[in-house]
Structure formats: structure tokens, C-alpha cells
N, C-alpha and C positions, 0 to 999 in steps of 0.2 A: 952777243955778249956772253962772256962766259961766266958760269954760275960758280957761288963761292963752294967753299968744301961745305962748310954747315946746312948752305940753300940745294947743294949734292945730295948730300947724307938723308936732309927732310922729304926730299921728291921718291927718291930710290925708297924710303922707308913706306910711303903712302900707297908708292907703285907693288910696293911686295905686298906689302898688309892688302888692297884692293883685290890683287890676285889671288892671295890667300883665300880671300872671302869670295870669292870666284870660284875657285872650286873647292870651299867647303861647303857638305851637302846637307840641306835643312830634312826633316823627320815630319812630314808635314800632318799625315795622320796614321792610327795605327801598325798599317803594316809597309809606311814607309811611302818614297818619293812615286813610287810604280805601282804601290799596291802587290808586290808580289816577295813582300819581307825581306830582301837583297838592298844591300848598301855599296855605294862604288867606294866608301872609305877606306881607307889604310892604315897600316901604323898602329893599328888598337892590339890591344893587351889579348895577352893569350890566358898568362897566366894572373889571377888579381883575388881579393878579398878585403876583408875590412881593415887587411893590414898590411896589402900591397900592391900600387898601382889604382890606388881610389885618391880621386883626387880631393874629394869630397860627398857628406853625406849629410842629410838633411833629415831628423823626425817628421814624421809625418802626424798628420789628426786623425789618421783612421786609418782601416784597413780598406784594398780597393782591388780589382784587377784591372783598370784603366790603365792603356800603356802614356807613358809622358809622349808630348811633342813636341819640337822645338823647328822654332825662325830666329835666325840670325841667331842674337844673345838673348832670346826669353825664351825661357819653356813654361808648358802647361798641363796641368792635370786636373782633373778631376778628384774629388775626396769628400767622402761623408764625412762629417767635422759636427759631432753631437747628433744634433735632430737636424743639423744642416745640411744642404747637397752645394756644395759649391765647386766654381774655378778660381787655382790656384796660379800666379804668374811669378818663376824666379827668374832671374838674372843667371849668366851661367860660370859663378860663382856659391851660388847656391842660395845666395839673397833673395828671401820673400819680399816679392815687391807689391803685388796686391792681395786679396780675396776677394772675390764676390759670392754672393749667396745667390743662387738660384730657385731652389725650392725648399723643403724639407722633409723628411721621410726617413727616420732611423730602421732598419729592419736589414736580417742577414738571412742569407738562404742557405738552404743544406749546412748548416750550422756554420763554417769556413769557408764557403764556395767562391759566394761571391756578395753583394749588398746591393744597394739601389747606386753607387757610383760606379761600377761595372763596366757600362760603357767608356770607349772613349773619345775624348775631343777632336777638333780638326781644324786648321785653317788655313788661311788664303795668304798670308801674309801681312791683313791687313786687320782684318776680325778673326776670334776663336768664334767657334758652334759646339756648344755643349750639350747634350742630351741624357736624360736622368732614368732611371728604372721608374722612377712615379709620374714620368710625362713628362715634365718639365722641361723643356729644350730655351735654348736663350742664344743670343748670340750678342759678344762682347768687344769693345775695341779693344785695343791695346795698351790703355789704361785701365782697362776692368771698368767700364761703362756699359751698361746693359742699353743695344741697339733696340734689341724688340726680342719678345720672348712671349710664350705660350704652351700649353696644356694638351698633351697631344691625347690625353684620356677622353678631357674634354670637346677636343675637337672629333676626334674620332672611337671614341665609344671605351667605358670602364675595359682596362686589362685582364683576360682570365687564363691567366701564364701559371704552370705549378710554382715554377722554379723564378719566378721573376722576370722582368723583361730587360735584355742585357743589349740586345741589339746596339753596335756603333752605326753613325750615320756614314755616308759613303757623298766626299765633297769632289765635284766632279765641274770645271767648269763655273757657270754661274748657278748652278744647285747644288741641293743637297738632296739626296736617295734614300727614303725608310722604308722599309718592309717592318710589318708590326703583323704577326702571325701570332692568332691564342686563339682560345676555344669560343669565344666571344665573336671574333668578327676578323676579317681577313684583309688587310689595306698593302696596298706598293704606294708610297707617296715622292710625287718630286715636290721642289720646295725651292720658293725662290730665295736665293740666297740674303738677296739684299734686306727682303721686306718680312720672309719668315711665310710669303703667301704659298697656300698651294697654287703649282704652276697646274698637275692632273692628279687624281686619285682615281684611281681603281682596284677593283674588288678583284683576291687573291681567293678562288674558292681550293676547296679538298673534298675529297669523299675519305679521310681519314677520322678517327675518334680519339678522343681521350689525348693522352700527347701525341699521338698521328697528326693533332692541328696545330698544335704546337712548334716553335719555331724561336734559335737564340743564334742562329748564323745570323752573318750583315750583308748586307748586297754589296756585288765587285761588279766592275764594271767591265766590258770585253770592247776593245776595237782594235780595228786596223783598217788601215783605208779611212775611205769613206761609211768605211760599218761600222756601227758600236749599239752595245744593245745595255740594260743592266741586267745581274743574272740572280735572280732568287733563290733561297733555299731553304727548304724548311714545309713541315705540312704535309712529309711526304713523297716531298715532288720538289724539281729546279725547274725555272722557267726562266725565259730570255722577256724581257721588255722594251719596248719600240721606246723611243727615249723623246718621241714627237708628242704621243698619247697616254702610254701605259699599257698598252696593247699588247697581246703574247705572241712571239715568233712563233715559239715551241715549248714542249713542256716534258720534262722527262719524270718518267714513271717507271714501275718496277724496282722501286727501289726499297720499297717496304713491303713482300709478299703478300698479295691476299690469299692466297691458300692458307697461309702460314702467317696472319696478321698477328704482328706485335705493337697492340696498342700503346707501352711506354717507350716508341721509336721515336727521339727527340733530338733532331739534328741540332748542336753544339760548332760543328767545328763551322766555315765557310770554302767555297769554291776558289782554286786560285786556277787563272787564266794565263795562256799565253795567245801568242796571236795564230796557233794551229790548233789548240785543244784547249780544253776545260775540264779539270780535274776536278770531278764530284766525290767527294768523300758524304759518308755517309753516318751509323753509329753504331754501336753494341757489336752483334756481328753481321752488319750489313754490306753491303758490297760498295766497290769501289771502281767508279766508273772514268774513264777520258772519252771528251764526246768530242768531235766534231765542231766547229761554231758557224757551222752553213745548215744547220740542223732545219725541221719545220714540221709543224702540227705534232702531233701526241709522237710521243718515242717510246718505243718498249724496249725492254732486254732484245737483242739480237739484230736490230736496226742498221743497217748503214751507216746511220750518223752518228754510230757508237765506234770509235778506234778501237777500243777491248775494254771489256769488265773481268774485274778480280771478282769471281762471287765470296758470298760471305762465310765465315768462317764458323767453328763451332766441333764440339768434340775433339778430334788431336788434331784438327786444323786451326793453326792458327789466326786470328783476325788480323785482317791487313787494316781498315780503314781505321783513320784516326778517328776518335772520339769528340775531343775537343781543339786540342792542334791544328791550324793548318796546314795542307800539303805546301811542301818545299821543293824547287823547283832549278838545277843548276847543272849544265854541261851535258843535258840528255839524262839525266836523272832526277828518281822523283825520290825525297825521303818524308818516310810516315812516322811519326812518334806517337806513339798511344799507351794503354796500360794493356800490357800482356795477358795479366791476370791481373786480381783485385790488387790495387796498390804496388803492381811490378811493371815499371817502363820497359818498351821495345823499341827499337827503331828498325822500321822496315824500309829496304833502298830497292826501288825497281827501275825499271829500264820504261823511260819515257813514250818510245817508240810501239812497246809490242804490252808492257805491263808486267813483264817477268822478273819473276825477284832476283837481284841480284845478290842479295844477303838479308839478314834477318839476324841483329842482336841483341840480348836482355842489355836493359840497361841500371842505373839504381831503381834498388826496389821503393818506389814512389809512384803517387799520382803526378802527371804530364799534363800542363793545363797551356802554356805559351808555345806559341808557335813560335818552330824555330827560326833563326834568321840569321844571314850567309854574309860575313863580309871579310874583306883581307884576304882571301881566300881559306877561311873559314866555317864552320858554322856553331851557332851558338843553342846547345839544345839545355833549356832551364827549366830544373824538376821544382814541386810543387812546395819542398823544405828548403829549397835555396841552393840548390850543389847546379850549377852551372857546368854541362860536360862539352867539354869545344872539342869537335873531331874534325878532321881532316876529310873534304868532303873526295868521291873516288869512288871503284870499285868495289875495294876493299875498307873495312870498318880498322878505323884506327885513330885511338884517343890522342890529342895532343895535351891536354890538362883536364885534370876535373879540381875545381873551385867552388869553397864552401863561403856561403856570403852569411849563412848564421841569423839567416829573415826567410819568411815565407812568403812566396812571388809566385802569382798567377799571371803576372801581367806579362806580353810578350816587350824582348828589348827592343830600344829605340838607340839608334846610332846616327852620330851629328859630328862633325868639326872636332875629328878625331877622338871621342869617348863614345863609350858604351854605359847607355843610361838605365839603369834597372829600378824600376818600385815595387819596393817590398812592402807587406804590410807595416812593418815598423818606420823603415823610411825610404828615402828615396838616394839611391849610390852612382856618382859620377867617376866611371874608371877609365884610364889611360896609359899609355904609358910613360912611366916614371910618375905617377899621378900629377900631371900637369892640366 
């Protein structure tokens, strides 16, 4: 039987739109579908602001460095909203569709840093897991229904973080991955997802002091094959964890001198993996290591199971490892974004393989607090007043726009179903092209 033109047009339309959403790609947690801040998107804006190619924009109730996430048509964020810590769900038109409150806790660190919404959210598709600077973790349907929620202070002992505890959770599977590193007590926890139970905890020891115990990286996770381990950082030290028990593969060390101990050594940034190496960044002017992931027992500087270390920098050397940034990770190259000097951005690009710099540029004089993140065949590196500098990734250093969004954003971007999502402390900006 042959179909009408109107019963044509309706199948053909359902069949595109289905496709569409077939390979448009959701943002599921912080640093994306992979975990390695790379988006298979296209068609996103190169050039945009608040007054081109924003499709929209939404005030926010507070200031936060939570990056958004988004499934399908809802995204979600995190925000201190008064004395409240809640999650936030819009529609992706930019419709508040619910709130819920999680905990409460008003308090800001290093005066603009960062607050107790910090962290950010994650999900499965079906629940958000939200996790707060004061403990508070919940986990939500998709009507803003709180499944089960609890106090990770409480369960696992008062925080004693300088800087507050910022840690995002790592949704992996049917868990969720915390490492909670302070001067107080040292935990790796998995976490059943459904029920909020722990599946194992284990004690993350250090022989470091002061912020040496300290720790504001998130744990990544590494597999291929049949291997996969989670990788900690912070305290220190990185460690690999058997994902059966909690158990340590390995643990790498040397990364905070003891000859030359500097007690406020406070790893900030996180480890990004690929399936040959694991790229440990470090802080201040500490070095910057690619390990191996067949690694085992204690690792020093000079190891085998070290590919190469950049050591650290200092005097008219300059520092390579990123501070708080993630390492970036595209085409056999690595790019490092950190602050040069006080308050002056650099981006450092080396060579994947051996660790050699391939170049070294200032960038705005700004603190660099978002990892950068690579899509359209771009990358998007966003300083800490809002100027958003997209270059062209390569050999060679070469600006294709810098863009002023006129908000101050710590949070790294999130990219979905062709836009590029940024929250700034003022609000939160949907850009596209042609702001659609």
C-alpha cells in the first residue's frame, strides 16, 4: 500500500529527527562522554558572545565552578542558591524545570576560587549524583526526586581540606569512584550506584604533611581490554586501584621532593589517560610525568614504567605542568594551560611520544582554572574573566578567535547536540551557530 504524501513527509520527519538524536552526543559528566574532554560534535561556533551566536542565557543563583551536564533535552548543574546547595534541571531551551536542595553550607574559598558547589554532577541517563563540598552527595531521578542521599563527613570522618573539598565523583559503570584526600583521614571509595552503598573503602595513606595530604584532583578511570583500574591523585602520590577491592597496582612517587619538600604541594589539576599512557600533571613547579599503565609496586623518577618526565621548572625555566587545568590530549599531542607567572596564562604543546616541547605561548594575562576541551576540530581554552581563546590545534600556535563573554567561569565547557555550554558565575550561556 502506498503511503500518502502527508503519512511520507510524517515517517521521513520522525526517521531524521531519530537519527539526529542518534548521533547527537550527551555531556554525561564533567570532562565529557570519554572522560578525556574531546567532543565528536560539529558545526559549533568559533566565534560567539553575549551578542553572537548565544542561543540563550540563563541567570544563575550563585556563583560555582561545576561544569553543566546534559541527556537528551535536560541539563544539570549544581549551585549554591543562599545557604542552599542544590541541583538544578533545565530543559534545553533554557527552562528551569526543577530544583532540589541537597544540603546547605554558604561559604567561598580563596575569596573567588571556588564554594561548596564546586564539584560537578553526573549521570547515567536515568538519575543525576550530585556531591557537595560539605558532604552531601544525593542522588536524583529525573523529576528532581531524591533516590537516597547521605553525609560523606559523616560516614567517613569531619574534612580537614585548607582550600575546601572540590572533588567530582567519577560514574563509571554501575558505581560511582570518591577519593576524599585531607589532613584528617585518607579514603578511595566505590559506591553502589543504585543504593548510595559502599561497594569497598580503603585507606589512601601518604608520608606527606601539611597540604602534601591534601588533595582537589577527581579520580579517572584507565582501561582497555580486559584491564581497567581507577587512578588517584593527590597527597603526593598517583595510585592505580584494582576496581574488585580497592587495592593498589602501583603508586607513583617522586613527585613532591623530599630533599626539597614543599609542604603547600596541592594537586588541583587531574590525570588524563589514554589507553598507552597516563599523563600525571602535577603543581606549582612540579614535574610532569607520562607513565606507562602496565606499571607495579612503588615507582620512582627513572623507572621503566615512566615514558618520560618533564622535571619541574623554576628560575628562567619555565613550568610545564598545569596547575589546575587538565592535560589535553589530540593527534600525538599534549596541550598544558597554566599560569606562567602570577596571573599570566601559557599554553604549553608537547609531543605525546617522547615529552618535547613543541612550543610554549603567553597567553591572556589571566588565571586558567577549565580544562581545555577539543571539538570541531578545535580547542576551546577559557580564562578565568571570561575571554574564551579557541586555537587551532597543530604544531604550530595559532589563534582562530578570542571571545569575550563578560562573566567569570571557572568551570570547564560542556558540549551536546551542537552548542557549547559555559557557566559563568553570573549565568549560565547556550552558543551555536547562528544561536539556534
Amino acid at each position: 500500500m502506498k503511503l500518502r504524501a502527508f503519512d511520507w513527509c510524517l515517517t521521513t520527519s520522525i526517521l531524521l529527527a531519530s537519527t539526529a538524536s542518534a548521533l547527537a552526543e550527551n555531556w554525561p559528566q564533567w570532562r565529557g562522554p570519554s572522560g578525556n574532554s574531546i567532543s565528536s560534535e560539529t558545526k559549533l561556533p568559533t566565534e560567539f558572545g553575549p551578542s553572537k551566536n548565544l542561543a540563550w542565557k540563563v541567570a544563575l543563583p550563585g556563583m560555582g565552578g561545576s561544569t553543566p551536564i546534559i541527556w537528551d533535552q535536560r541539563l544539570f548543574l549544581t549551585a549554591q542558591d543562599g545557604d542552599d546547595l542544590v541541583v538544578l534541571c533545565f530543559d534545553l531551551t533554557g527552562k528551569q524545570l526543577w530544583k532540589t536542595k541537597v544540603g546547605g553550607g554558604k561559604k567561598n574559598f580563596r575569596k573567588d576560587e571556588g564554594n561548596q558547589a564546586s564539584p560537578s554532577p553526573c549521570t547515567d541517563g536515568k538519575h543525576v549524583f550530585a556531591f557537595f563540598g560539605t558532604g552531601d552527595f544525593a542522588c536524583c531521578d529525573f523529576e528532581g526526586r531524591v533516590v537516597w542521599n547521605f553525609n560523606a563527613q559523616d560516614r567517613y570522618g569531619k574534612f580537614d581540606i585548607l582550600h575546601g573539598m572540590h572533588v567530582t565523583p567519577l560514574l563509571d559503570g554501575d558505581r560511582l569512584y570518591l577519593s576524599l584526600l585531607h589532613a584528617a583521614s585518607a579514603w578511595v571509595v566505590a559506591l553502589d550506584k543504585a543504593t548510595g552503598k559502599d561497594v569497598w573503602k580503603v585507606a589512601r595513606p601518604t608520608d606527606g604533611n601539611f597540604e602534601g595530604t591534601h588533595s582537589y584532583a577527581s579520580p579517572t578511570m584507565y582501561r582497555k581490554g580486559d584491564t581497567a583500574y581507577v587512578v588517584v591523585h593527590g597527597a603526593d602520590y598517583t595510585t592505580a586501584h584494582n576496581l574488585k577491592d580497592g587495592s593498589e597496582f602501583w603508586r607513583l612517587g617522586d613527585l613532591n621532593s623530599k630533599t626539597k619538600y614543599d609542604s603547600t604541594f596541592r594537586m588541583v589539576a587531574s590525570p588524563t589517560v589514554t589507553s598507552d599512557l597516563i599523563l600525571i600533571p602535577t603543581c606549582k613547579s612540579g614535574p610532569f610525568v607520562a607513565l606507562k599503565p602496565d606499571g607495579k609496586g612503588v615507582i620512582k623518577a627513572g623507572s621503566p614504567f615512566e615514558q618520560w618526565r618533564i622535571p619541574g621548572g623554576g628560575g628562567d625555566v619555565p613550568n610545564r605542568t598545569p596547575d589546575v587545568p587538565c592535560p589535553l590530549i589530540h593527534d600525538g599531542l599534549v596541550y598544558l594551560v597554566r599560569e606562567y607567572a602570577r596571573d599570566t596564562g601559557a599554553l604549553f604543546c608537547v609531543d605525546l611520544k617522547t615529552g618535547k616541547e613543541v612550543y610554549h605561548q603567553k597567553l591572556p594575562p589571566v588565571r586558567y582554572r577549565a580544562t581545555p576541551v577539543l571539538a570541531d576540530g578545535k580547542i576551546y581554552l577559557v580564562a578565568r574573566d571570561g575571554v574564551v581563546t579557541v586555537i587551532q590545534p597543530g604544531r604550530e600556535f595559532k589563534i582562530l578567535a578570542t571571545n569575550k563573554m563578560g562573566d567569570e567561569i571557572a568551570a570547564s565547557p560542556a558540549i551536546s547536540q551542537g552548542r557549547i555550554y559555559l557557566r559563568g558565575y553570573q549565568a549560565l550561556y547556550a552558543l551555536s551557530e547562528g544561536g539556534k
